[in-house]
C-alpha positions in Angstrom: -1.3 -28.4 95.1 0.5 -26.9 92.6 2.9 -24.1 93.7 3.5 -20.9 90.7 7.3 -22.6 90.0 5.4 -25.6 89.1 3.5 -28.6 90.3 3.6 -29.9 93.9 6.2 -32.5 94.5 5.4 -36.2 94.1 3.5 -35.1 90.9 4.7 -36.0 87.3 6.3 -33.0 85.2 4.9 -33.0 81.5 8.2 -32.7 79.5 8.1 -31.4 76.0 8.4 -34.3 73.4 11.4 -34.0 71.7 11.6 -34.1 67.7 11.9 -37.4 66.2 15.2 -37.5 63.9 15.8 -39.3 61.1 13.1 -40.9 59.1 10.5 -39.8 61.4 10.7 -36.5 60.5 8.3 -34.5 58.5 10.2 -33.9 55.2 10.6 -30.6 53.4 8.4 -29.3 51.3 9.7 -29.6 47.7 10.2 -26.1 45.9 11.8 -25.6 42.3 15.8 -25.3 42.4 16.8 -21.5 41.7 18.0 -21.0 38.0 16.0 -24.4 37.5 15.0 -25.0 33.7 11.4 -24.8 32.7 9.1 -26.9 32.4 7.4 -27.1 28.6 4.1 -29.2 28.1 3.7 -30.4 24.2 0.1 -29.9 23.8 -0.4 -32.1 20.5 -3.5 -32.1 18.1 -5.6 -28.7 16.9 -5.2 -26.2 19.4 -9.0 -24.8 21.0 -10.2 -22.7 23.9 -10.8 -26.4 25.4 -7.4 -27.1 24.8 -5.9 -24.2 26.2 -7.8 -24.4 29.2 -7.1 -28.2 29.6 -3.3 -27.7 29.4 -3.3 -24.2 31.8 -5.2 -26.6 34.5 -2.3 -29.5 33.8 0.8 -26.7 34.3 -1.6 -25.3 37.6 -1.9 -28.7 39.0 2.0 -28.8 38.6 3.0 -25.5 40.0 0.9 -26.1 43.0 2.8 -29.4 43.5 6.0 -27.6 42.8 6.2 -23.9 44.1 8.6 -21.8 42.0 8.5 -24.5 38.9 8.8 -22.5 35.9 5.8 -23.9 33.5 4.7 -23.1 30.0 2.2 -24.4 27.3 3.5 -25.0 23.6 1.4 -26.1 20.5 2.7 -28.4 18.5 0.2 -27.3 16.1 0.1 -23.1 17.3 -0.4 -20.3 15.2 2.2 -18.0 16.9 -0.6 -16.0 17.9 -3.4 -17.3 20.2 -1.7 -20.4 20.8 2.3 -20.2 20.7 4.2 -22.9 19.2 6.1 -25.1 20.9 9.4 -23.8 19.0 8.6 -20.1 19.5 8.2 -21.0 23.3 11.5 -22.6 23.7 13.0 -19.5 21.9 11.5 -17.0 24.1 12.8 -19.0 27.4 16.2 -19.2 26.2 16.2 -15.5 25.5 14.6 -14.6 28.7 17.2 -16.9 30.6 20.0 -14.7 28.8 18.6 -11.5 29.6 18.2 -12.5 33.2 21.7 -12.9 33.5 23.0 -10.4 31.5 20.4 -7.7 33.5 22.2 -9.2 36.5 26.1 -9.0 35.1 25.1 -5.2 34.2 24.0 -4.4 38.1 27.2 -5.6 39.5 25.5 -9.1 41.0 27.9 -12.2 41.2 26.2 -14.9 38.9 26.9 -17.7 37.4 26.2 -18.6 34.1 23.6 -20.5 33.0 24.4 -24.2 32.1 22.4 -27.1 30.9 19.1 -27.4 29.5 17.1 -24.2 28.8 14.0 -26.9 29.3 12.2 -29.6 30.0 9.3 -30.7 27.2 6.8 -33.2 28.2 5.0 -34.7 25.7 1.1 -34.1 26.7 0.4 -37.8 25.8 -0.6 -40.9 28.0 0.8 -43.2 25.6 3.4 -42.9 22.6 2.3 -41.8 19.1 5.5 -42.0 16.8 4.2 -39.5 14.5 3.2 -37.1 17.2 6.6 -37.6 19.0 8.3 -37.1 15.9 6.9 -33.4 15.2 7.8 -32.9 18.8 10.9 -33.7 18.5 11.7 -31.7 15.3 9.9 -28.8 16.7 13.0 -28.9 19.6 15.9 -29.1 17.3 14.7 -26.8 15.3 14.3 -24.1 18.0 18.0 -24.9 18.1 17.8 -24.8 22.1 19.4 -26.9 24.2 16.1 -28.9 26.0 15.2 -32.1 26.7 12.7 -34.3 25.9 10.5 -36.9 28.2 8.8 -39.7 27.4 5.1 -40.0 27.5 3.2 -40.1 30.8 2.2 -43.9 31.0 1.7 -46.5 31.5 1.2 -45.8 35.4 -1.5 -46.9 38.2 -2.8 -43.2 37.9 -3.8 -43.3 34.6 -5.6 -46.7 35.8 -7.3 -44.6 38.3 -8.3 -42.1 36.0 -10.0 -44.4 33.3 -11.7 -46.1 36.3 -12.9 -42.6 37.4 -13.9 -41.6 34.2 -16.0 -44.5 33.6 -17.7 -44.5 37.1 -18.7 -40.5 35.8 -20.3 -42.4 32.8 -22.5 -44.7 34.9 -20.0 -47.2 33.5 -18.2 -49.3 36.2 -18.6 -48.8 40.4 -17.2 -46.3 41.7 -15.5 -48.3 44.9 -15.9 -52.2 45.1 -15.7 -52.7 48.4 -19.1 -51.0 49.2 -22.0 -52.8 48.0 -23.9 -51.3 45.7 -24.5 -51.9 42.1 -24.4 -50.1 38.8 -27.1 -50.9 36.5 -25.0 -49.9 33.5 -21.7 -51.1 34.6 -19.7 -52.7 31.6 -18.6 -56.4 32.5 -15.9 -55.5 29.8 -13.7 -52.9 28.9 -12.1 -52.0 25.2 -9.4 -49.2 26.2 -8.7 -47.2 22.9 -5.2 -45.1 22.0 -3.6 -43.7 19.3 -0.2 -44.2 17.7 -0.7 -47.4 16.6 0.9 -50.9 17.3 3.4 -49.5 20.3 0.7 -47.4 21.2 -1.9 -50.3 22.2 1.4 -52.7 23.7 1.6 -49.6 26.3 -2.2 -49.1 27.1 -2.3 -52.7 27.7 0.1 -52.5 30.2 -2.4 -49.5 32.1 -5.4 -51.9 30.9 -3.7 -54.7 33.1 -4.1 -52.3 36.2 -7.6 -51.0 35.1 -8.9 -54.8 35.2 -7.5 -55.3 38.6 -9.2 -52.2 39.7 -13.2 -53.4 38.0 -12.6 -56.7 38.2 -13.6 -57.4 34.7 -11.4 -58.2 31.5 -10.2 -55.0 30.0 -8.5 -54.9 26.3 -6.9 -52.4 24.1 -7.2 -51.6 21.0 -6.1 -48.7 18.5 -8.8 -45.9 17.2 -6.4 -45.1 14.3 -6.2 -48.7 12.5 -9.4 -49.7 10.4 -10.7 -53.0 12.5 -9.2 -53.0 15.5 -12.0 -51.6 17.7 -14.2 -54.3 16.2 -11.9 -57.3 16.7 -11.5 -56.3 20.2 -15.4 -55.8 21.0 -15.7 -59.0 19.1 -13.3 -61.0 21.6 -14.6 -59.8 24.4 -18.3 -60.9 23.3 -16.7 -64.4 22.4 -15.0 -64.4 25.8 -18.7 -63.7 27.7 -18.9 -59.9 28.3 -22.0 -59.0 27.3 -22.1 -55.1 28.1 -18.5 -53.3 26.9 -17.7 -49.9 27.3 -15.0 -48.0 25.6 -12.5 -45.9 27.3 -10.5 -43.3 26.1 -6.2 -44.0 27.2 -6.6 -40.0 25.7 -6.0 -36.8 27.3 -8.0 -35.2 25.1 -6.3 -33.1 22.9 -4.7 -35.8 20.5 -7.6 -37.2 20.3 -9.6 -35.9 16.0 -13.1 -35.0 16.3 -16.1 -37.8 15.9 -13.3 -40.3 15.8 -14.3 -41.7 19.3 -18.0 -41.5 18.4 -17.8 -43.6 15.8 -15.5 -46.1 17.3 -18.0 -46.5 20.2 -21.1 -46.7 17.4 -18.6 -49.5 15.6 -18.0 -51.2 18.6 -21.8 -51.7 19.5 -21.3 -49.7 23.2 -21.0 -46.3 25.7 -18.1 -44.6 25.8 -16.4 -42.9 28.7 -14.8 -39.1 28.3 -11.0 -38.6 27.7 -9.1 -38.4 30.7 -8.8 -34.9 30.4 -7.4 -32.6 33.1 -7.4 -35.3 36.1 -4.8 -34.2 38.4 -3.0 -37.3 38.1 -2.1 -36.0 34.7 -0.3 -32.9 36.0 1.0 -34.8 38.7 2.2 -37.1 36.0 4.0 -34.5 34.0 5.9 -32.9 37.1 7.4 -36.5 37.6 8.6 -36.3 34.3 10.1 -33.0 35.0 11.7 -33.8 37.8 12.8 -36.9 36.9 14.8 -35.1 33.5 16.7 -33.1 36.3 17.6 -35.8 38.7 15.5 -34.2 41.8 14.1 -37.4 43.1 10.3 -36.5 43.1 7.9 -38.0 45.7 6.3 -40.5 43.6 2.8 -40.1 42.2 1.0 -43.0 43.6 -2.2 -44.3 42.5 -5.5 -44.7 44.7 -5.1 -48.7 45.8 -7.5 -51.1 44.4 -10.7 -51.7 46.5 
């Protein structure tokens, strides 16, 4: 019997387990460094209530991955109204960064100035568009504030994810492999449509490498803003044996003109999936970049493994 110091003796004593050191241990919770610069998304193309709310759900998906991050929406192509411009924004955190610390020199507080970038701008592209980068970047210098710039968000497995998940919402491709079941509608190939060009398909075909791991079925990229190529592509995949295609957007959204997928996928013969929109790998995306820019090393976005 057990006595009220404890059990009787001869019976085992449950000890409390002690914490597991080193690598074991749960880590930290991340949380934006104080004085930390902000972080600025690019939002390219005409700006929209869409827009607006697509970009607001990218810098939510970030602050909830960061607490304390600092995050702001610019328009490369605002009206300094509605929608702020990307330069005005970058002016109006540098001035805001210099009031802080002057309001704090004034009351007596002990603080340091502030140093490096005002910013951080992350382009809100999946893949590079020279022209688009371009206005970005003059947008920058000529806010005349010290900020720096990111590169685009792919190629990465999320962005393979989300073009597999966007499809499967389409009726386009299976939603998991491994369980078997079939899609009537599923494409047996895959024409994966950017922007920007030359450079701009190299890079989705990198992500359309991962995407055809993922379906299992050949997957090709091919540019929505040269005259042809969506053709040649559906073309060689036909040649090749594929005898349903489907086109999918490497597009957030916003880059993206109106009617120019519509008639890409009526030129191509085939369905097309929606852009990829406000998945939260593309928030998750952006805070990499972020991070990254300031040397915090991030806990890597990884991408859903292939079933």
């Amino acid at each position: 019997m057990s006595s009220p110091t404890g059990p009787a003796s001869g019976l085992p004593v449950r000890m409390p387990r002690p914490r597991q050191p080193g690598r074991h241990r749960r880590p930290e919770p991340l949380a934006a460094p104080e004085g930390a610069p902000a972080l600025v998304l690019a939002v390219p193309g005409t700006p929209s209530a869409a827009t607006r709310s697509l970009a607001e759900e990218v810098v939510s998906i970030a602050r909830s991955e960061l607490p304390g991050l600092d995050a702001r929406i610019g328009y490369v192509d605002g009206d300094e109204s509605e929608f702020p411009t990307l330069q005005s924004v970058l002016v109006q955190t540098a001035e805001e960064r210099t009031a802080r610390y002057e309001q704090a020199v004034a009351a007596g507080v002990e603080v340091k100035k502030p140093e490096g970038p005002v910013a951080v701008v992350v382009p809100l592209l999946a893949g590079p568009d020279s022209a688009l980068l371009r206005r970005v970047r003059q947008a920058v210098m000529d806010s005349r504030v010290a900020a720096d710039l990111t590169d685009v968000l792919g190629p990465h497995p999320l962005l393979a994810e989300a073009l597999h998940v966007r499809l499967s919402e389409a009726g386009l491709a299976r939603a998991d492999r491994a369980r078997l079941f079939t899609v009537a509608t599923a494409a047996d190939g895959i024409i994966l449509a950017s922007v920007g060009g030359e450079e701009a398909v190299q890079a989705a075909g990198i992500t359309g490498m991962l995407l055809a791991a993922r379906l299992a079925v050949p997957v090709m990229a091919a540019a929505l803003d040269q005259e042809g190529s969506i053709t040649a592509v559906a073309e060689q995949l036909r040649s090749a044996g594929s005898q349903h295609l489907a086109l999918a957007p490497y597009l957030i959204g916003p880059e993206l003109e109106a009617g120019l997928l519509n008639a890409a996928a009526e030129e191509a013969g085939c369905p097309a999936a929606e852009a990829l929109g406000a998945y939260p790998a593309i928030g998750k995306l952006t805070l990499a970049k972020y991070m990254t820019a300031l040397g915090i090393a991030p806990q890597q976005p990884q991408g859903a493994p292939v079933r």
